[in-house]
C-alpha positions in Angstrom: 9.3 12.6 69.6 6.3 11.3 71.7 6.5 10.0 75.0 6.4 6.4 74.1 9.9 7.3 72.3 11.4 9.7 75.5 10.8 6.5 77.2 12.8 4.1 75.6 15.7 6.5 74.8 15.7 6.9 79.1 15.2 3.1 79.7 18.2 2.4 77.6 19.7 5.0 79.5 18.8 5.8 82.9 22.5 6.8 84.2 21.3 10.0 82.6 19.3 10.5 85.9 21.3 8.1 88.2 24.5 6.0 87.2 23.4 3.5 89.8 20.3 2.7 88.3 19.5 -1.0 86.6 16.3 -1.3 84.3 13.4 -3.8 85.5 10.7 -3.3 83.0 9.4 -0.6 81.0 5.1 -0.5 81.0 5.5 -1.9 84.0 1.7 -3.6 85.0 0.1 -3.2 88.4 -3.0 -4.7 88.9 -5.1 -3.9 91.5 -8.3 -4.8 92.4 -9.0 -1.3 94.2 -9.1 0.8 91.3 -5.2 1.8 91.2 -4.2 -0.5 88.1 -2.0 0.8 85.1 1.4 0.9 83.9 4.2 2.6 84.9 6.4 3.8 82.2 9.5 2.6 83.7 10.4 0.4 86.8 13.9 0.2 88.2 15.6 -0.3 90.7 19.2 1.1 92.8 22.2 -0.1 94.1 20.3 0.1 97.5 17.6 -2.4 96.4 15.3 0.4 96.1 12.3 0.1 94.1 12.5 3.1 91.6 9.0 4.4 89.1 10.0 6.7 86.6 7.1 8.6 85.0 7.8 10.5 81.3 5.7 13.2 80.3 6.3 16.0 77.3 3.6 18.9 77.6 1.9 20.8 80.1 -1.2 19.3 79.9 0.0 15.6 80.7 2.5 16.8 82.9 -0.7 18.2 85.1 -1.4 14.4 85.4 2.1 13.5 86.5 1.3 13.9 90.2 -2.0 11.8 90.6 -0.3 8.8 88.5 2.8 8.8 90.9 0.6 8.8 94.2 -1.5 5.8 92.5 1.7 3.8 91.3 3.4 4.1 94.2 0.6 2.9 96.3 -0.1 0.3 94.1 3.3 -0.8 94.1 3.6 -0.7 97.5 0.9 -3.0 98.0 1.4 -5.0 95.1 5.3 -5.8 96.7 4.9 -4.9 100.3 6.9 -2.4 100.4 7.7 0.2 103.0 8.0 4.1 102.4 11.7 4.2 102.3 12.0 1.1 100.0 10.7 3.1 97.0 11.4 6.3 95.1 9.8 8.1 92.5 11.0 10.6 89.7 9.1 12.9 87.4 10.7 13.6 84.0 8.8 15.9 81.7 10.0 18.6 79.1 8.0 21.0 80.6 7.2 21.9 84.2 5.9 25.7 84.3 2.3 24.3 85.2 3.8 21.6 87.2 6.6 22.6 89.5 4.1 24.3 92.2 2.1 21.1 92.6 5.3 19.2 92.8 7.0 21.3 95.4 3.8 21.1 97.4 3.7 17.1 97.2 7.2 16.5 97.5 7.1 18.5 101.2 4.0 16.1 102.3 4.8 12.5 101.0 6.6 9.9 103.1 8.5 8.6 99.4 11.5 10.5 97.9 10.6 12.1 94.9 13.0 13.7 92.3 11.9 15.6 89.6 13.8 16.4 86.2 13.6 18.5 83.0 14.7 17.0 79.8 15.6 18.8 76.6 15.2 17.0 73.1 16.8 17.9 69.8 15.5 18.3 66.7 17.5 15.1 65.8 15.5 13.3 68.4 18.2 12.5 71.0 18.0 13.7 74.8 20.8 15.9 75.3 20.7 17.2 78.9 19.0 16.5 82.1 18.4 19.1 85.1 17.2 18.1 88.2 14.4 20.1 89.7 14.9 22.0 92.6 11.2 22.5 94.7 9.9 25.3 95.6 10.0 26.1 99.1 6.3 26.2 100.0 4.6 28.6 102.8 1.2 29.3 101.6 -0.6 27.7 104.8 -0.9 30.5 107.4 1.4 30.4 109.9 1.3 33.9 111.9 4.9 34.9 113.4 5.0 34.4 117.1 6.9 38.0 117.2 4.3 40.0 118.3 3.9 44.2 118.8 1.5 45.9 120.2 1.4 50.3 120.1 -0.2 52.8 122.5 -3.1 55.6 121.8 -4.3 57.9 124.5 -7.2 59.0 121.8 -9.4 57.8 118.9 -7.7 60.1 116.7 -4.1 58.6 117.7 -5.6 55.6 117.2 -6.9 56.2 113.4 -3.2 57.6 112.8 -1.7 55.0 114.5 -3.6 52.0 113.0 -3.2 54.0 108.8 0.9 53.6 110.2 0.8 50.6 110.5 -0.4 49.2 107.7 2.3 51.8 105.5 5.0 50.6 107.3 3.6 46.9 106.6 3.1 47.4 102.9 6.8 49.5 102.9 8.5 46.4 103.7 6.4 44.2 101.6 4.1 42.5 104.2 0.5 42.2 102.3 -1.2 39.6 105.2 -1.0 40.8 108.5 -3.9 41.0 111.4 -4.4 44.2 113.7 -6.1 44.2 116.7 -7.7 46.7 117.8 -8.3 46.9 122.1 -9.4 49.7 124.3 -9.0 49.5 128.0 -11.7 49.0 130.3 -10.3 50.8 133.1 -9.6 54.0 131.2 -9.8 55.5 127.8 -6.3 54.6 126.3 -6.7 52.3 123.2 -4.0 49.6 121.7 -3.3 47.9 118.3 -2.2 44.6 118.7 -0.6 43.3 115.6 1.5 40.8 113.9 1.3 39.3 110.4 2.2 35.9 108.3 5.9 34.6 108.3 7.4 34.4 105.1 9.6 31.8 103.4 13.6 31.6 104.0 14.3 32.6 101.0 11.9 35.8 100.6 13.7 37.0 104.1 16.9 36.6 102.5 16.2 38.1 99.4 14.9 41.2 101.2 18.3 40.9 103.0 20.0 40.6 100.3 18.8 43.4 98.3 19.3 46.1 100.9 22.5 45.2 102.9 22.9 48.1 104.0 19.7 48.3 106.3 20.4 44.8 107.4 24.1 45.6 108.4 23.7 43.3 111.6 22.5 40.4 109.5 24.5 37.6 110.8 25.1 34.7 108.4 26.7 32.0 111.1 24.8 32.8 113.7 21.7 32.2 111.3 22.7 29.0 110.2 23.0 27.2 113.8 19.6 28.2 113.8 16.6 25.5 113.1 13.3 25.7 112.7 11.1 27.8 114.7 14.4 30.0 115.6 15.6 30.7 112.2 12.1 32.3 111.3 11.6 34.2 114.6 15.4 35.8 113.8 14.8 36.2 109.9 11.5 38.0 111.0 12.8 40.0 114.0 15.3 41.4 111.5 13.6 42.0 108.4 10.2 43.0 109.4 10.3 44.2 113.0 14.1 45.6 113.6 13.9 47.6 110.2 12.7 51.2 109.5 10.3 52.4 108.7 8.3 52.0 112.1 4.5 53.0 113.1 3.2 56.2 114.7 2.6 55.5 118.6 2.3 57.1 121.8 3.9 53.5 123.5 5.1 50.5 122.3 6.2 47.1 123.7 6.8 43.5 122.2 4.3 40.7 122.4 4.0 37.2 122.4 1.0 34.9 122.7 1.5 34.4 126.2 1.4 37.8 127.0 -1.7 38.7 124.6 -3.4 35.5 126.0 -2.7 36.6 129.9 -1.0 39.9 130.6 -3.6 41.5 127.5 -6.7 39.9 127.8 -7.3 38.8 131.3 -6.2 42.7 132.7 -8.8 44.9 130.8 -8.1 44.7 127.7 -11.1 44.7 125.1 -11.1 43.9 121.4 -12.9 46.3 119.6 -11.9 45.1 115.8 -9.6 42.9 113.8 -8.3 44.4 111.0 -6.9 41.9 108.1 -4.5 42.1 105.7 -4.2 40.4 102.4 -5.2 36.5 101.8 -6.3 36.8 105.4 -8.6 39.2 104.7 -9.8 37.2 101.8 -10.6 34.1 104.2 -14.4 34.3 104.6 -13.9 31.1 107.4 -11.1 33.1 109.4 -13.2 34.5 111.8 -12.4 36.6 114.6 -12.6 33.5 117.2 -10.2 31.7 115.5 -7.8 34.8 114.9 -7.8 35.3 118.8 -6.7 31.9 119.6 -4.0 31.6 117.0 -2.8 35.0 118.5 -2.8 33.0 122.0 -0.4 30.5 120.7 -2.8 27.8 120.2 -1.4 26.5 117.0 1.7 25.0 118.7 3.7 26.9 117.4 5.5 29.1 119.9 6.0 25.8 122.3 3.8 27.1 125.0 0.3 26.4 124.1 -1.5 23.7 121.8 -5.1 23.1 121.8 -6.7 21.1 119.7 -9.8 18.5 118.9 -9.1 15.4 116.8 -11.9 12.9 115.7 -9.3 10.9 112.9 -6.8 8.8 112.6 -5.3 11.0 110.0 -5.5 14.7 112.4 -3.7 12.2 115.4 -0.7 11.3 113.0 -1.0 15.2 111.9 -1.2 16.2 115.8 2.0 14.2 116.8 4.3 16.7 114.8 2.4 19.8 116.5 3.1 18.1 119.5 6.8 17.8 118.9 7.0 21.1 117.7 5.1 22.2 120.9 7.2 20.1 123.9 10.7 20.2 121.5 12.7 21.3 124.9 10.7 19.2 127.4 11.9 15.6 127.0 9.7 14.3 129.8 6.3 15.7 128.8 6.8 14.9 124.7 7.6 11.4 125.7 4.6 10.9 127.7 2.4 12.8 125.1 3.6 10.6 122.5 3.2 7.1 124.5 -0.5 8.5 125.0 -1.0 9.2 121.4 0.4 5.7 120.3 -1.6 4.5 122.7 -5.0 6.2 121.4 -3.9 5.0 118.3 -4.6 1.4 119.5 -7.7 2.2 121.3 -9.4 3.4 118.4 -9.3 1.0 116.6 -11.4 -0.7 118.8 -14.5 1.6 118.3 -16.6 3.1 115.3 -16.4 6.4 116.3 -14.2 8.8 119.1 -13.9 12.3 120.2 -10.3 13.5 121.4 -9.1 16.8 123.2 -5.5 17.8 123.6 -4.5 21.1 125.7 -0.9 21.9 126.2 0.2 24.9 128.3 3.5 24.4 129.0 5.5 28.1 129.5 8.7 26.3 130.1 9.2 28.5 133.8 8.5 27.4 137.1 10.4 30.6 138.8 8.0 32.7 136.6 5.0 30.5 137.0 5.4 30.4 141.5 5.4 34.7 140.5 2.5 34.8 138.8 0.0 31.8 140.7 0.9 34.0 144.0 0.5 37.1 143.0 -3.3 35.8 141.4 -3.4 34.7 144.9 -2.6 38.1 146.4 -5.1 39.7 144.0 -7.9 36.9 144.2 -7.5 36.3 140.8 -7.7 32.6 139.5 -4.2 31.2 139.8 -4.5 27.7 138.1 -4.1 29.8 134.5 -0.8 29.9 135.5 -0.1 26.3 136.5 2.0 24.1 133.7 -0.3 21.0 132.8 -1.4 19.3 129.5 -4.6 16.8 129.1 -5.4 14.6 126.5 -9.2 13.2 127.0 -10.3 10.7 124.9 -13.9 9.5 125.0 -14.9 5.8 123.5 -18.9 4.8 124.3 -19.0 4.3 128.2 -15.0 4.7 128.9 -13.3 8.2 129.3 -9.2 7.9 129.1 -7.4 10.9 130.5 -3.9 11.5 129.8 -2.3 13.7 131.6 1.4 15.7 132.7 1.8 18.1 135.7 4.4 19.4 138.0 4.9 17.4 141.1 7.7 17.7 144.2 10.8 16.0 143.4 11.5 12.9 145.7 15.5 13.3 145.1 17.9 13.8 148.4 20.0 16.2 146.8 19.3 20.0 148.7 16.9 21.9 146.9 19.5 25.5 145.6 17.8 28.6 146.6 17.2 31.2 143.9 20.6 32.9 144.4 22.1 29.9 143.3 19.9 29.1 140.5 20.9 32.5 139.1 24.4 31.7 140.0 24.3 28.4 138.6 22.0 28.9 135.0 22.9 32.7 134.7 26.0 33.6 135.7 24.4 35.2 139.1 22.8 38.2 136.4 18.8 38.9 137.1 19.1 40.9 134.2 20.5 37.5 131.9 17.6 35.9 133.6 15.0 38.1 132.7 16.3 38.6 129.3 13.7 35.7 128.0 10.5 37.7 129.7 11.0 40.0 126.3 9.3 37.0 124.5 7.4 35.2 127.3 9.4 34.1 129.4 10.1 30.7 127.8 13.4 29.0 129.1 14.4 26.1 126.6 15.8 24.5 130.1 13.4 24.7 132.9 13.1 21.0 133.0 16.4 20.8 134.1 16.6 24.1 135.9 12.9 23.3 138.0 14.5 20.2 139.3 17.4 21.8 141.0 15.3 23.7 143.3 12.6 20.9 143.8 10.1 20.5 140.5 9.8 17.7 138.4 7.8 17.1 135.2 5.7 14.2 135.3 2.9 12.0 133.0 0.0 10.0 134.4 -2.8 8.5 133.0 -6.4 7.6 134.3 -9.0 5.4 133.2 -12.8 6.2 134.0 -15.2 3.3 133.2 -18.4 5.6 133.8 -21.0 2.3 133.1 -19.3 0.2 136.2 -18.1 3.4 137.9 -14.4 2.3 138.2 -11.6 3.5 137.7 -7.7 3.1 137.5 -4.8 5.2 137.7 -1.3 4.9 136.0 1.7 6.8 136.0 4.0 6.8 132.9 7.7 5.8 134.0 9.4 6.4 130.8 8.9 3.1 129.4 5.2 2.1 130.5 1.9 2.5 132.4 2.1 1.1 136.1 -0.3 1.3 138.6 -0.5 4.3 140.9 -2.2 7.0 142.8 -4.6 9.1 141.3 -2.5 12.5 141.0 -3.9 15.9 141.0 -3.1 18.0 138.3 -2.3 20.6 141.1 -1.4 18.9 143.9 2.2 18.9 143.3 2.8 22.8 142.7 0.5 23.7 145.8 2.7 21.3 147.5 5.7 22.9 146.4 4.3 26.1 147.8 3.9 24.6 151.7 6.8 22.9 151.5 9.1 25.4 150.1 8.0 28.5 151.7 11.3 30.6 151.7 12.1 29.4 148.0 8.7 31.1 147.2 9.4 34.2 148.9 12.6 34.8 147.5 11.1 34.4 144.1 8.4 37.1 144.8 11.0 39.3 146.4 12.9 39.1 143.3 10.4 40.0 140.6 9.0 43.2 143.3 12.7 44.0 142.9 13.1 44.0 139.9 9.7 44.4 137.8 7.2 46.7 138.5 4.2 47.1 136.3 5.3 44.9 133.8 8.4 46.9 133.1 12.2 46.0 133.9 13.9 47.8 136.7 17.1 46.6 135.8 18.8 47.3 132.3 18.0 44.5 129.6 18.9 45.6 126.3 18.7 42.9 122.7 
C-alpha cells in the first residue's frame, strides 16, 4: 500500500484520528508566489471551525520530510486564508516514526500551531487497523545549568586534587555526565574552593532515578511535587536526586550556593578562579568558553529570577527575550509589566529603523530588608554599594535617539505608618528570624517582597527616558500601569538613598538584626531544611 492509497483509506475515514473531523479536499493546492506551493495530502476541518492538514507518510526516509512540509503548508495556508495560529492544526501520520519522533518532539515544543502526531499499522489485506497517537518526547538538550549550587572547602593542593577526583565520582555515581567545576583559591590566604553545579535533567529522568531506588528517596514527596511549576519542580527534583543523595564529595567545608552568592559573596570577597573543569557535552562545546560559564553561574540566563542580562539586535531574540523576562520578574507584577510595555513598545520603534542595538539588565533579588544590609555594610567597608541596589535598564539605541527604559525602588507616597521590622517579622513570618532567614540558604529571594517592601515604605516602580542626542533634548515618562505620562527624570538611586535618610531607625534595626543573628556569613540561630 503506497501512500497515495493510506490517504484515501484516512480521508474516507478520518474519525480514526478525530470523530469530529469533516473532509475538505484531499491534494489540497496552495499556491504561493513565495516558494511554499504544493499539496497537502488532506485538508479538514473540526467542529471548532478549525482548519486541520493532515500529512501521510509510510517509511523513514519520507517521514524525515514530514516536518519541513508541515511548517511550509501551514504557513502557506495561513497566508493563503488568513488565518491565525490557533485557527489551524496539523497532524503527522506515518507508519514509522523511529527517525522521526525526536525531530517532532523538538518542533512540537517550539511552534505556535497544535500538532498531533500518529502511528498507523496496515495489514497485509491492505486495511488500516489501528491508530496510536504519539506521545513527544520531553526535550532538554539546550543547557540549562541548575540554579542549586555547591561549593566544597580545601586547606591544600592536595585536598584539593582529592577533593575535585570526588567530585566528579560522586557525579558520575548518580549518573550526572555534564556538570562544570570551578576551581577558586583565595587571595587572602592559601585555602582553595570547588565551585560546582551541573545540567538539570528532564522530569522524567529525575523520576525514573526516583523510581528505581525508592528506598534512597524515602522523602520523595509526590503531592507536594505536583503543586510545584516550573522552575520549582526542577530545583526540588534536583535538590533530591542529585544533591540530597549519597554518595557525597571529599571536603574539608561545604556550603550551598546560588548565583547570587557566587556572583557577590564569591567573587567580589577574594575569591579567584584558577580553572573550570567540564563535564560531558559541556566539555565538548568548543564556543562555551570560560566567560560565558562565569556568567551563566551568576544567574544571567534568567533563570533563577534574580539576574538577566542580555543584548538583542532582532526582532526574533525580543519575542524570544519576553519569555526570559517572564521567567525572570514571575513574582514582581510591577516590574514585568513595565518591562513588557517597554518591549512592546521597542517592538514598534524598530520598525521604524534599518538597524538597532538593545541591552536588557535585570537584577532584581526580590529583598529589600536584605538589600538595606548589604548597601550599608558596603558603606561601612567602602565598598561599592550600588551592586546591591534592585534596578533593571533596557537601552535601546536608533541613529541619533537613545530610549532608556528603566524600574527602581522609590519611597512609597501612601499615608498608612511605615511597620517597623518587628512587625514585618510578625506580620510575613510568624515573628521567627529564623523562618525569615530560611530563604538566605538559596539567596535570599522572597517570592513576596513587592508586597512585603511596601509595608515598611518601598515601592517598585518603571520609568522611561527619552534622549534625542542630535537636538540635545530630552523627556521623561513614568509608567502608571496603563501608559507613559510625563514626569520627572528619576534616579535609578534616588529613591533607596532616600529611604535611607528618611527611615533611619528602620535601617538600624535591620543592621542590628543581621549583626544578631549572622556573622560571617553563617547563621546564629538554628535553620534546618
Amino acid at each position: 500500500m503506497n501512500e497515495a492509497n493510506i490517504r484515501d483509506k484516512i480521508a474516507a475515514n478520518l474519525s480514526i484520528l478525530d470523530s469530529s473531523l469533516q473532509l475538505i479536499k484531499t491534494e489540497y493546492y496552495l499556491p504561493n508566489a513565495h516558494g511554499t506551493r504544493g499539496f497537502v495530502d488532506i485538508l479538514a476541518k473540526d467542529k471548532q471551525g478549525t482548519f486541520v492538514i493532515i500529512e501521510i507518510k509510510k517509511s523513514n526516509k519520507s517521514a524525515r520530510e514530514a516536518i519541513h512540509e508541515v511548517l511550509k503548508y501551514t504557513e502557506g495556508l495561513k497566508e493563503n486564508k488568513s488565518l491565525k495560529d490557533d485557527e489551524i492544526r496539523s497532524i503527522i501520520v506515518s507508519t514509522e516514526w523511529s527517525e522521526l519522533l525526536v525531530p517532532f518532539s523538538s518542533f512540537v515544543s517550539k511552534v505556535d500551531f497544535e500538532l498531533l502526531g500518529y502511528q498507523i499499522d496496515i495489514s497485509t489485506c491492505t486495511d488500516i487497523f489501528t491508530t496510536k497517537k504519539i506521545v513527544p518526547l520531553v526535550i532538554s538538550n539546550e543547557r540549562m545549568l541548575s540554579d542549586l549550587h555547591m561549593y566544597y572547602l580545601y586547606t591544600s593542593k592536595e585536598s584539593l586534587s582529592k577533593g575535585i577526583k570526588s567530585i566528579i565520582q560522586c557525579y558520575e555515581k548518580k549518573g550526572v555526565n555534564d556538570y562544570l567545576l570551578v576551581k577558586l583559591k583565595n587571595k587572602k590566604d592559601s585555602d582553595f574552593m570547588v565551585y560546582t553545579t551541573s545540567q538539570c535533567l528532564s522530569e522524567d529522568e529525575y523520576l525514573k532515578k526516583i523510581h528505581l531506588d525508592q528506598e534512597s528517596y524515602e522523602d520523595f514527596d509526590e503531592d507536594y511535587l505536583n503543586e510545584l511549576s516550573g522552575i520549582d519542580k526542577t530545583n526540588y527534583l534536583h535538590g533530591l536526586v542529585i544533591l540530597d543523595s549519597q554518595p557525597w564529595p571529599y571536603s574539608e567545608g561545604v556550603n550551598v550556593g546560588s548565583p547570587a552568592k557566587f556572583g557577590y559573596d564569591i567573587l567580589e570577597t577574594g575569591w579567584e578562579v584558577l580553572d573550570i573543569i567540564k563535564g560531558g557535552a559541556l566539555n565538548e562545546n568548543e564556543l562555551l568558553d570560560d566567560e560565558l560559564i562565569i556568567n551563566e553561574l551568576k544567574g544571567y540566563e534568567g533563570k533563577n529570577r534574580q539576574i538577566l542580562k542580555r543584548s538583542f539586535h532582532s526582532l526574533h531574540n525580543l519575542k524570544k527575550l519576553t519569555c526570559e523576562v517572564e521567567r525572570c520578574l514571575e513574582h514582581n507584577n510591577i516590574w514585568l509589566s513595565g518591562v513588557k510595555k517597554a518591549l512592546a513598545d521597542i517592538q514598534n520603534k524598530i520598525q521604524k529603523y534599518e538597524s538597532f542595538s538593545a541591552d536588557i539588565y535585570i537584577f532584581n533579588p526580590s529583598n529589600t530588608i536584605q538589600t538595606i544590609n548589604l548597601f550599608i555594610q558596603s558603606a561601612i567597608n567602602g565598598e561599592d554599594t550600588t551592586q546591591w541596589i534592585p534596578r533593571y535598564y533596557i537601552d535601546l539605541k536608533c541613529d541619533e535617539t537613545l530610549y532608556k527604559y528603566y524600574g527602581c525602588l522609590v519611597e512609597s507616597n501612601s499615608s498608612v505608618r511605615n511597620s517597623t521590622l518587628q512587625e514585618v517579622l510578625e506580620n510575613f513570618y510568624e515573628g521567627s528570624a529564623t523562618n525569615y532567614l530560611m530563604s538566605h540558604i538559596y539567596g535570599g529571594y522572597e517570592p513576596r517582597d513587592s508586597e512585603i517592601s511596601s509595608t515598611y515604605g518601598l515601592e517598585y516602580n518603571n520609568y522611561f527616558v527619552e534622549f534625542d542626542e542630535l537636538l540635545n533634548q530630552r523627556q521623561a515618562y513614568h509608567y502608571n500601569g496603563f501608559s507613559y505620562v510625563p514626569s520627572d527624570a528619576v534616579h535609578p538611586y534616588q529613591g533607596i538613598h532616600n529611604f535611607f535618610e528618611s527611615r533611619n531607625e528602620f535601617c538600624k534595626e535591620v543592621v542590628d538584626f543581621y549583626n544578631t543573628h549572622v556573622q560571617d556569613g553563617l547563621f546564629t540561630v538554628n535553620i534546618s531544611v
